[in-house]
C-alpha positions, 0 to 999 in steps of 0.5 A, a space after each residue: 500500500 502507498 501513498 497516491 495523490 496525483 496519480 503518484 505512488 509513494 511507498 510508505 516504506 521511503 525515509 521522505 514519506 512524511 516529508 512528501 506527504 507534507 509537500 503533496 498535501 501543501 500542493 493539494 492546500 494551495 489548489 483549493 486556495 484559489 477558489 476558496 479566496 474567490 468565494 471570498 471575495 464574491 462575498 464580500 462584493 455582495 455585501 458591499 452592494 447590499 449595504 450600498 443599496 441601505 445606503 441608498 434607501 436610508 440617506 434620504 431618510 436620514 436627511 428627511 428625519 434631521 430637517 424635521 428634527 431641526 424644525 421641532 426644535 424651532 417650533 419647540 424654541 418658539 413656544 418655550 417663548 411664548 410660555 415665558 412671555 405669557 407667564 410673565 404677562 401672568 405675573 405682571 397682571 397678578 402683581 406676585 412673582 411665580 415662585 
């Protein structure tokens, strides 16, 4: 019984068997390698595009949410104003501070 891979017979009885092993299931590694980077790489492509397309989806989103964000806070501005100024119509027609 020998070693084949490749087509090639190894005694298992030589001196170099381990050393020939080692190097034929290096060989045997480095074939598989190629493909295997490649799927990889295929991958990482698609998750590239899927997260462009979120990217696409949500930046609009985003900016619609921060414009609306920035007009609350106006609005919000705006009435803290007029709470403040009525409050102090308030106080002034009563004639006592609000404590």
């Amino acid at each position: 019984m020998g070693l084949s891979l490749w087509r090639i017979c190894i005694p298992l009885s030589t001196p170099y068997t381990k050393r020939l092993r080692r190097t034929l299931k290096n060989r045997e590694y480095s074939l598989n390698y190629g493909p295997k980077q490649l799927q990889y790489i295929i991958g990482l492509e698609a998750k590239v595009e899927h997260l462009q397309a979120e990217v696409k989806i949500n930046s609009p989103r985003i900016e619609y949410s921060a414009r609306e964000n920035s007009l609350l806070t106006e609005e919000n501005f705006s009435m803290k104003q007029k709470l403040l100024a009525m409050s102090g119509e308030l106080v002034f027609k009563e004639g006592s501070p609000l404590i």
